[in-house]
C-alpha positions as CSV (number, residue, x, y, z in Angstrom):
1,X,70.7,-37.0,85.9
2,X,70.8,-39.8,83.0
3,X,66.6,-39.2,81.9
4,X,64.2,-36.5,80.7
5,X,62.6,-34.5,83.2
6,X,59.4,-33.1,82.5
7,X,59.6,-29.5,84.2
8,X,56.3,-26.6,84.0
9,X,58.0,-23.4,84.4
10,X,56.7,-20.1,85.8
11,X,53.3,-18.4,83.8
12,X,55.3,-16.4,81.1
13,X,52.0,-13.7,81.2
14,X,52.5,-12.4,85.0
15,X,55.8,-12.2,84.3
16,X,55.3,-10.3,81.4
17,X,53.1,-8.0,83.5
18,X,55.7,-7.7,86.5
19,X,58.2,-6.6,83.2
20,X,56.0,-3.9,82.0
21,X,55.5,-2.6,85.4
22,X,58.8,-2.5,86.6
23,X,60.3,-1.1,82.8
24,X,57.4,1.1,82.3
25,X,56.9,2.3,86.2
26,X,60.4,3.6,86.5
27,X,60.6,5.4,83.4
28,X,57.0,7.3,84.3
29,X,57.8,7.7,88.2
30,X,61.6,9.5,87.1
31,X,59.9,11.5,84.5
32,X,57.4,12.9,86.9
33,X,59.1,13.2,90.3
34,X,62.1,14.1,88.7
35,X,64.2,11.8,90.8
36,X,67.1,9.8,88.7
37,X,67.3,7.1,90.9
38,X,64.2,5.2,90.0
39,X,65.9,4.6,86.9
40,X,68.1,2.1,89.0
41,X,65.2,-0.4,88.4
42,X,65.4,-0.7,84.6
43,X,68.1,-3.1,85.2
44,X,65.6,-5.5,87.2
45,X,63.1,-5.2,84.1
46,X,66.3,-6.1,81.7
47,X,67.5,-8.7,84.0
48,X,64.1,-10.4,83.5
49,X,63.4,-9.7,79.8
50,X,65.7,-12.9,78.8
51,X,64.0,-15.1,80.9
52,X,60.7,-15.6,78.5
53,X,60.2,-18.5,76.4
54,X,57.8,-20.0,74.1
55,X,56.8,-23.3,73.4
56,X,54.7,-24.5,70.2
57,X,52.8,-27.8,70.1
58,X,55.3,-30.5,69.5
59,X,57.8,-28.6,70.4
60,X,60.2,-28.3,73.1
61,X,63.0,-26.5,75.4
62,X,65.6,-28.4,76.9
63,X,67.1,-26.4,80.2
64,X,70.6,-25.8,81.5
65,X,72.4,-24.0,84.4
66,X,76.0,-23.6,83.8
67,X,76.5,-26.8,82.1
68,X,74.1,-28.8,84.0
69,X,70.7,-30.2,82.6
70,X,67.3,-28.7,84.5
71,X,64.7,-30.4,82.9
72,X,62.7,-30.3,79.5
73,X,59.7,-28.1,78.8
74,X,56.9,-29.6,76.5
75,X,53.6,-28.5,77.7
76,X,53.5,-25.5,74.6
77,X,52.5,-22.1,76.4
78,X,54.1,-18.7,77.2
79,X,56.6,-19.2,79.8
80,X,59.3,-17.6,82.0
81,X,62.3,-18.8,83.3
82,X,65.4,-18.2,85.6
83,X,67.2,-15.9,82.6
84,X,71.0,-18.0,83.3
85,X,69.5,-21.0,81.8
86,X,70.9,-22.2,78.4
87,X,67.5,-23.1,75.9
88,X,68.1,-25.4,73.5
89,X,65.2,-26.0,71.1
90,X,64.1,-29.6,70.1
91,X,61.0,-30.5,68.2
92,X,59.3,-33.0,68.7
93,X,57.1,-33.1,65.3
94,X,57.5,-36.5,63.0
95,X,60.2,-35.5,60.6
96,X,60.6,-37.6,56.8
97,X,64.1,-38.7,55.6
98,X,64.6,-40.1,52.2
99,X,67.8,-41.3,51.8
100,X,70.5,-41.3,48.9
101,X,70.5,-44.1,47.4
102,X,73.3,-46.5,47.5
103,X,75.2,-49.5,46.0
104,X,75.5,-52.5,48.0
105,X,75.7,-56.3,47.3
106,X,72.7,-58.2,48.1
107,X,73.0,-61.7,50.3
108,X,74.4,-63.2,46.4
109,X,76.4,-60.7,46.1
110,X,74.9,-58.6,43.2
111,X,75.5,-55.1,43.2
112,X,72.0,-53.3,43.6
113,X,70.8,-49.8,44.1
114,X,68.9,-49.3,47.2
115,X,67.1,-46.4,49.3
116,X,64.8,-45.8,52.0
117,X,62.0,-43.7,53.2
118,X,62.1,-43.2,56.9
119,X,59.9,-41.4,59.0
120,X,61.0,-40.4,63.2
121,X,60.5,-38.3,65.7
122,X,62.1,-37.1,69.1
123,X,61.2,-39.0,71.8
124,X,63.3,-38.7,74.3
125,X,65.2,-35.0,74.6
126,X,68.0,-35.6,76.8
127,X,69.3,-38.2,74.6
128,X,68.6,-36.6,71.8
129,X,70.9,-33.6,73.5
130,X,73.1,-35.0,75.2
131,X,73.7,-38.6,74.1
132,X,74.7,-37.8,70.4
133,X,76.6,-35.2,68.9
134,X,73.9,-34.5,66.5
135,X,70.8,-36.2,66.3
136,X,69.6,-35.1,63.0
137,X,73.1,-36.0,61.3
138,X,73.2,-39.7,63.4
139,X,69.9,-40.3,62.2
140,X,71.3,-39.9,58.8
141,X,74.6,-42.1,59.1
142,X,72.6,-44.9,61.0
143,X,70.2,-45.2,58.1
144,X,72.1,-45.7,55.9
145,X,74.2,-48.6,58.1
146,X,71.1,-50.4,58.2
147,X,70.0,-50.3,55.0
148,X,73.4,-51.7,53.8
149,X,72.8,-54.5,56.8
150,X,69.5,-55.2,55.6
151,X,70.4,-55.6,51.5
152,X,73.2,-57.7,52.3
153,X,70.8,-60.3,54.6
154,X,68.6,-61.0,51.3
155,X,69.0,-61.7,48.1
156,X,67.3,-59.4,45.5
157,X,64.9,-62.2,43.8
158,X,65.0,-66.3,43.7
159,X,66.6,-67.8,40.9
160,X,65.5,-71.6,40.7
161,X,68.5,-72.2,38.1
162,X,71.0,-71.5,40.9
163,X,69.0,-73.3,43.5
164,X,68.1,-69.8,45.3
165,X,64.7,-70.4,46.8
166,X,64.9,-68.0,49.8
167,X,61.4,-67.1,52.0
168,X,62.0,-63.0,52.1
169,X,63.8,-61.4,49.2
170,X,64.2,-57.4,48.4
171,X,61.4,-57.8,45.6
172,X,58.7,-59.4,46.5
173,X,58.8,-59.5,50.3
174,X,57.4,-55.7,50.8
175,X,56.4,-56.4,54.4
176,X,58.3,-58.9,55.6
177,X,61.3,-56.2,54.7
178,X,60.0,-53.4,55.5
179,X,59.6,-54.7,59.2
180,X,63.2,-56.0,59.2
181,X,64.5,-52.4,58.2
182,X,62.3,-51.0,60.8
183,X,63.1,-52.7,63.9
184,X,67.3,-52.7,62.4
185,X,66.9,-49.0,62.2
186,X,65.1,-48.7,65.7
187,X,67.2,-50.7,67.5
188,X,70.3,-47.6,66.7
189,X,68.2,-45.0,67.0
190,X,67.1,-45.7,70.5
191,X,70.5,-44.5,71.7
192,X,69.3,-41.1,70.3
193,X,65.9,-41.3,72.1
194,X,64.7,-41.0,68.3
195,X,61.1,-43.2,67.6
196,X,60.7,-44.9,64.4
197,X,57.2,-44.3,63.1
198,X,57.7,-46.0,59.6
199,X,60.4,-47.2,57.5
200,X,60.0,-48.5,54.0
201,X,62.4,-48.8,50.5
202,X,62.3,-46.4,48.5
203,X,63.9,-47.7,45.4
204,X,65.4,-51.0,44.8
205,X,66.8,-51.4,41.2
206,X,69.9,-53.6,40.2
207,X,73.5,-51.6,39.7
208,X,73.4,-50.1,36.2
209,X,76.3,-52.8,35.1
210,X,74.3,-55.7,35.7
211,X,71.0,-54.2,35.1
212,X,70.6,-55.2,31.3
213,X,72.0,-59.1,31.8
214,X,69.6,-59.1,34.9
215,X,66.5,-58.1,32.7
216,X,67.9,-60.7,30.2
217,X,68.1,-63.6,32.6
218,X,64.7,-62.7,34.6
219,X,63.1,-63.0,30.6
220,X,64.9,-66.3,29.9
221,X,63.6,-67.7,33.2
222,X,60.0,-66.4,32.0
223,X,60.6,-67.5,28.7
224,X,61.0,-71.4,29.9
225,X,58.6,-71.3,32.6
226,X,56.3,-70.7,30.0
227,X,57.6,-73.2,27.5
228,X,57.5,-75.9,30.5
229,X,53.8,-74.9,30.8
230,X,53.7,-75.4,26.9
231,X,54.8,-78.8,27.4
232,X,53.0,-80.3,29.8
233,X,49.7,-79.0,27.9
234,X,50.8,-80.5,24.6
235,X,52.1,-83.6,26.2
236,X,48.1,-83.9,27.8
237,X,46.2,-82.6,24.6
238,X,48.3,-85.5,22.3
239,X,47.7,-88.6,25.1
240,X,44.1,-87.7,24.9
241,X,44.0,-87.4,21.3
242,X,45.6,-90.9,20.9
243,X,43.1,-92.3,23.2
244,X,40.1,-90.8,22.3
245,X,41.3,-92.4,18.4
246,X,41.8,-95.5,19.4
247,X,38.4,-96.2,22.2
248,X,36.4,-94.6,19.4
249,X,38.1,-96.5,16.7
250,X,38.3,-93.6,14.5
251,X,41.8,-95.1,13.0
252,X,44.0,-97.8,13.6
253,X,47.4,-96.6,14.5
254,X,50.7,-98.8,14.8
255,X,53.5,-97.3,16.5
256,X,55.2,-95.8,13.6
257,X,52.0,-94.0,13.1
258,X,51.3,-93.3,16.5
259,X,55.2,-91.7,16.6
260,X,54.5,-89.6,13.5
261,X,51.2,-88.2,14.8
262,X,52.9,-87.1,18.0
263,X,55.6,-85.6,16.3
264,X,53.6,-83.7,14.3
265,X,51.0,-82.6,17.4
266,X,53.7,-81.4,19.5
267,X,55.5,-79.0,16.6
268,X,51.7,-77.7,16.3
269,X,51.3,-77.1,19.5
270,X,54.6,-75.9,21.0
271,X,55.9,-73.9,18.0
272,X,55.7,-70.3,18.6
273,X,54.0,-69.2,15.1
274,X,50.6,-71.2,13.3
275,X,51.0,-74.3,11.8
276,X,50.5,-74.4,7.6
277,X,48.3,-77.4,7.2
278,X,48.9,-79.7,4.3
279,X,46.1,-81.2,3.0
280,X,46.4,-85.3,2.3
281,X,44.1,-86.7,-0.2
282,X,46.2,-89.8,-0.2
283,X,46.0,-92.7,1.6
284,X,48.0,-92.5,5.4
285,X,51.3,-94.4,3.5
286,X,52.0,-91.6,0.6
């Protein structure tokens, strides 16, 4: 048998009964007809005793017989069962694993620190006992494989200097990620008959090494993006000063004029503290 077999065993309560009876019933019957030999059925009430089992929702009892797998109990009840068999108890409630988080280069090759949250359950019992050593550890080891599969397929963030402009990257692609990781980590579980319910990062930081010259070169890109936004402002705000001048013939500019009024409008506008004004109560040549 390679699959889970869904088994109902024997009511654990009439059992129970026929136990009391027969452990019960022999002691009283020796005691009162003084015979010895009813005694002889204590053994049958011992011989019983083992065979009682009990199963709480989401839980479960997988079955053997000298080595050989019966079938899997989930149906949670009071139960009774041949008293040879092996139980081996497996549950079946959604478990959380948060993994350690580890250093791994990202698809450019920066070291970055990197966990995840993963939430699972047991779906399938014989695999889960048979097919693995131990489920619980191999959930663990495959994890963390594909979280080091998954950080080295992306980059951590796009850098237009270098050219980077990937669709999904660790940063800002939550979902699109998270999916990825999901299905990875699904995909080596299954072996395990373990179900992936959710699987998310944790934490995602650069390695401490790089960190500092990271957070440097994310502010320089900021820094310019901004100043490139300054520019293009400035560069609109003087054209329509000029013409707004000259079709309203405030002033008549030549080009040296025109130059020095630009120059002059774009230090205003782009420096980074207030202009001082200076006051002219000459004439435009002094």
């Amino acid at each position: 048998m390679k699959e889970e077999k869904i088994i109902v065993p024997a009511n654990g309560y009439l059992m129970l009964f026929v136990f009391l009876i027969l452990f019960f019933g022999s002691i009283a019957t020796a005691i009162v007809t003084q015979n010895p030999e009813f005694l002889l059925i204590l053994p049958i009430a011992i011989f019983i005793a083992p065979g009682f089992i009990m199963v709480q929702p989401n839980g479960s009892r997988v079955l053997l017989l000298f080595g050989k797998y019966v079938g899997t109990v989930k149906k949670n009840g009071f139960y009774w069962v041949n008293p040879f068999y092996t139980k081996k108890k497996i549950s079946l409630r959604a478990s959380n694993f948060d993994s350690e988080r580890l250093k791994v280069n990202d698809k450019m090759g920066n070291p970055i620190m990197i966990s995840t949250i993963l939430v699972w359950r047991v779906e399938n019992t014989y695999k889960a006992a048979f097919d693995v050593d131990n489920y619980e550890n191999f959930v663990r080891v495959q994890t963390d494989a594909a979280v080091r599969k998954l950080a080295s397929m992306y980059p951590y963030d796009n850098f237009a200097d270098e050219g980077v402009d990937e669709d999904i990257t660790l940063r800002s692609s939550v979902n699109e990620v998270s999916t990825a990781l999901e299905k990875e980590i699904d995909e080596r579980l299954s072996i395990a008959g373990i179900e992936v319910l959710e699987a998310r990062i944790g934490y995602l930081a650069y390695a401490q090494e790089i960190a500092n010259a990271m957070l440097k070169r994310q502010q320089a890109t900021a820094i310019v993006a901004a100043r490139h936004k300054i520019v293009e402002g400035a560069v609109s705000m003087v054209e329509m000063a000029i013409e707004q001048l000259s079709k309203k013939e405030v002033v008549h500019l030549d080009e040296e004029r025109k130059a020095a009024m630009v120059s002059n409008l774009m230090v205003v506008l782009c420096g980074d503290k207030d202009a001082s004004p200076v006051l002219n109560t000459g004439t435009l040549n002094h």
